[in-house]
C-alpha positions, 0 to 999 in steps of 0.5 A: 185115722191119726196115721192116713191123715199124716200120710195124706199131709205127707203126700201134700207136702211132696207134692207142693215141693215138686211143684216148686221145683217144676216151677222153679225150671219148667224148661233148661235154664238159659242165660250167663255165667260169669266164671269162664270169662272173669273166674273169680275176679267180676266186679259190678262194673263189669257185671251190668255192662254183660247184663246190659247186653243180655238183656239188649241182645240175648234176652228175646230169645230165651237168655234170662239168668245172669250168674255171678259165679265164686269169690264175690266175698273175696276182696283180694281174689288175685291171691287165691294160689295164695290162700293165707293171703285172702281177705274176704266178708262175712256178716255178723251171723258168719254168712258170706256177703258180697265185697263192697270194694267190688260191688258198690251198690251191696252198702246202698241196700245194707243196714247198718253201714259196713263196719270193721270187725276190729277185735278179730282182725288180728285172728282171721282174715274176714271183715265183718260187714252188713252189705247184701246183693239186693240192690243189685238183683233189684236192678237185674229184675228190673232188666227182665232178667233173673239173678244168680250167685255162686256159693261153695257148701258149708259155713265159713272156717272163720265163723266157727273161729269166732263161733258166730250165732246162727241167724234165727236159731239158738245154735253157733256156728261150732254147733253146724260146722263138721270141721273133719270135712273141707272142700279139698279145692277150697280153702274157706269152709268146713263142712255141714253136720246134719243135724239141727244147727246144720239145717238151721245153718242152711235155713239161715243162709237161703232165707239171706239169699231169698231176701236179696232176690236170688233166683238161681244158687249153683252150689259146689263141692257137693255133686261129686269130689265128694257128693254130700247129699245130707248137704244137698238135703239139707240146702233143698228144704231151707229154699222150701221153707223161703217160699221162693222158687229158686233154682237149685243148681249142683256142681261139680261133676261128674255126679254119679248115674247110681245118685239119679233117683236123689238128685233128680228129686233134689235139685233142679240141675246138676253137673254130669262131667268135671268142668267142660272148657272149649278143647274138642276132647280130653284125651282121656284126662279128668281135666278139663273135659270137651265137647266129645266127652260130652256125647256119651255123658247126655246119653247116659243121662237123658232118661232123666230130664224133665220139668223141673230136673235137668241134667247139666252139660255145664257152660258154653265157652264161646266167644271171646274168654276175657280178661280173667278165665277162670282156666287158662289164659285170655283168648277166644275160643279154641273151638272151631266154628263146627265145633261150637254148632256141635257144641249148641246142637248137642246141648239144644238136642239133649235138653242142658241148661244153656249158660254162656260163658262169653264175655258178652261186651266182646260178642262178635257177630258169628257167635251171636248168630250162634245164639240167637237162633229160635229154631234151634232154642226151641229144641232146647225148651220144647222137647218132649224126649230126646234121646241118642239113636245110633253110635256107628263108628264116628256117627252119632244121630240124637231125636228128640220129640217137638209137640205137633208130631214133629221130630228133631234129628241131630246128625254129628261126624264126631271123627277126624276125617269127613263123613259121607251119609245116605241112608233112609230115615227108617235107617234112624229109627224105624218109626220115622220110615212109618211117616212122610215128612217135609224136612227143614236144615235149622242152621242153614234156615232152608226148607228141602222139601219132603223125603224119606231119606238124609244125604249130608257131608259131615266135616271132621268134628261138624253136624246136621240139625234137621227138623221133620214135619209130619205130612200125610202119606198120599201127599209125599212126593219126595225121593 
């Protein structure tokens, strides 16, 4: 009896778990990230003027997150090709906070005023101070936005120098940190033992984050170079025991397809390649990756979106990318204008997370149309399924399922030279030929009437987004 009311508890608490993460993302995330356009530079200043616009321009169509990606700790991140260099802050429980040189309003909601930890400075290179973003995501609540940070996994090397307690817990940071385990790309952290003072690390470090307003987390170092799921684990029960729902994002990628069943129970978005900038393909290089890239990848991975789970394309890099990328240097985007609605298109039809990467106080009236339109959108947050139908050649055709019985058809040239295409749709799918339908080009907004076939011209790298519509047979009168 003991056992099966274990067993029912058990099952009670799964089932709350997966409720809170379905919650947490019912649909793919939207919204802003400000890696691509400030990469580890963003100060607050700069921060709300890209909200404002988020919020004037972008928000009534479904933008809602507003991403402060990594380094809002470093107060020198210009130095960071210089690691020795970095000054950054940490709390006196060794938790990162956010820099108050750069994010003033962090001292107006901290208790007691920032202070310099004196005694230490001659021995690491972080100031203690008691600053918080819950001023900040006080203020993006208040825009009808939702507010996200950066971190990258594991406890700062300088709170185990210094062997810093553990926010409610009996453990020191000696006790979590696994320092046979850095991030080979960063130079601040030690891994996360899996172990009681691990757990109460992470359990520290959720409930800080819950408590300033966080809504979003995107974690990196930790879905791929090296994928640690002891971490992941870890992370996912501490945002349970806070009771928020905040959304669980994983990087960098690619994670692996074999990692599906535990990332899909874990998180609520991870990374399915390296980091995708605006170039049309890789050549075959690891970094960085392309729009092309991407086709094959959302394949692979579109078995398993759903409600509270998303496989993730990572961010658009549209618009104009400036003042400080955080790859390359100051520019609008290389891609071209078809490439960017394929861009759009195959993220919308594929059901990815959809995170801008402009910046938006630069957004020129072309890439805002880009954006804004609903048709398009809601494929992205209402499909039921979706799935690549064909890959012949250059062409590449995605469904995906709308409620009502209506279907999305995505056509793509992925190749060098136009393509010419006349073929029924049964030639698609051969459910589709079952069925009359009344077809409708979103990014064009026209009706073309009722058909059973598609005749389209495909410029090199371009796409067709059509929407079909359900009508019954007797009334078709189309080709």
């Amino acid at each position: 009896m003991a056992a099966a009311q274990a067993n029912g508890t058990q099952a009670t608490g799964a089932q709350t778990a997966h409720a809170q993460r379905a919650q947490a993302a019912a649909t793919p995330p939207m919204g802003w990230n400000s890696w691509d356009s400030y990469g580890l530079t963003i100060t607050e200043p700069q921060f709300r003027a890209n909200v404002a616009v988020l919020r004037n321009k972008l928000r009534s169509f479904g933008w809602q997150y507003a991403v402060i990606d990594e380094g809002w700790y470093f107060q020198n991140p210009q130095d960071r090709p210089t690691p020795r260099k970095l000054r950054y802050d940490i709390d006196s429980y060794g938790r990162f906070v956010p820099d108050p040189t750069r994010f003033p309003s962090a001292i107006e909601a901290s208790a007691p005023s920032p202070r310099n930890d004196s005694s230490a400075a001659d021995l690491t290179p972080a100031t203690i101070q008691a600053t918080s973003f819950t001023s900040l995501a006080r203020w993006v609540h208040a825009q009808g936005l939702k507010f996200g940070i950066h971190i990258i996994r594991g406890i700062p090397k300088v709170s185990v120098e210094r062997n810093l307690p553990i926010q409610g817990s009996r453990f020191h940071a000696q006790d979590a940190a696994d320092q046979n385990d850095a991030c080979s790309w960063d130079p601040t952290s030690w891994g996360v033992r899996d172990n009681p003072a691990g757990q109460a690390w992470y359990d520290s470090l959720l409930r800080q984050y819950a408590s300033w307003g966080v809504d979003l987390i995107k974690v990196d170092c930790i879905a791929a170079h090296p994928y640690k799921l002891d971490e992941i684990r870890m992370i996912r029960r501490a945002i349970e025991k806070t009771g928020r729902p905040i959304v669980l994002s994983l990087s960098p990628g690619p994670t692996a397809l074999d990692h599906a069943a535990q990332v899909t129970q874990l998180a609520n978005l991870w990374r399915i390649s390296n980091d995708e900038w605006d170039l049309w393909s890789a050549d075959g290089k690891e970094f960085p990756q392309g729009v092309k890239d991407q086709f094959a990848r959302l394949s692979a991975w579109a078995r398993y979106a759903a409600p509270g789970h998303w496989p993730d394309a990572d961010m658009l890099p549209l618009g104009r990318l400036r003042p400080n990328p955080g790859w390359g240097s100051p520019r609008a985007t290389r891609l071209t204008p078809a490439e960017q609605r394929t861009q759009v298109t195959l993220w919308s039809i594929a059901r990815s997370p959809l995170i801008l990467g402009a910046n938006l106080t630069l957004l020129d009236p072309p890439t805002l149309a880009l954006l804004t339109n609903r048709e398009v959108l809601a494929i992205d947050q209402r499909a039921l399924r979706s799935r690549e139908l064909l890959h012949q050649g250059n062409l590449i055709v995605w469904q995906a399922d709308l409620p009502s019985g209506e279907v999305a058809l995505a056509i793509f040239n992925i190749g060098e030279t136009p393509l010419d295409l006349q073929r029924g749709l049964a030639g698609f799918n051969p459910q589709l030929g079952a069925h009359a339908w009344r077809l409708r080009d979103l990014w064009a907004g026209q009706d073309l009437g009722q058909a059973r076939n598609v005749t389209a011209r495909l410029a090199p790298h371009a796409c067709r987004l059509l929407l079909l519509r359900p009508i019954a047979a007797t009334s078709f009168a189309g080709p």
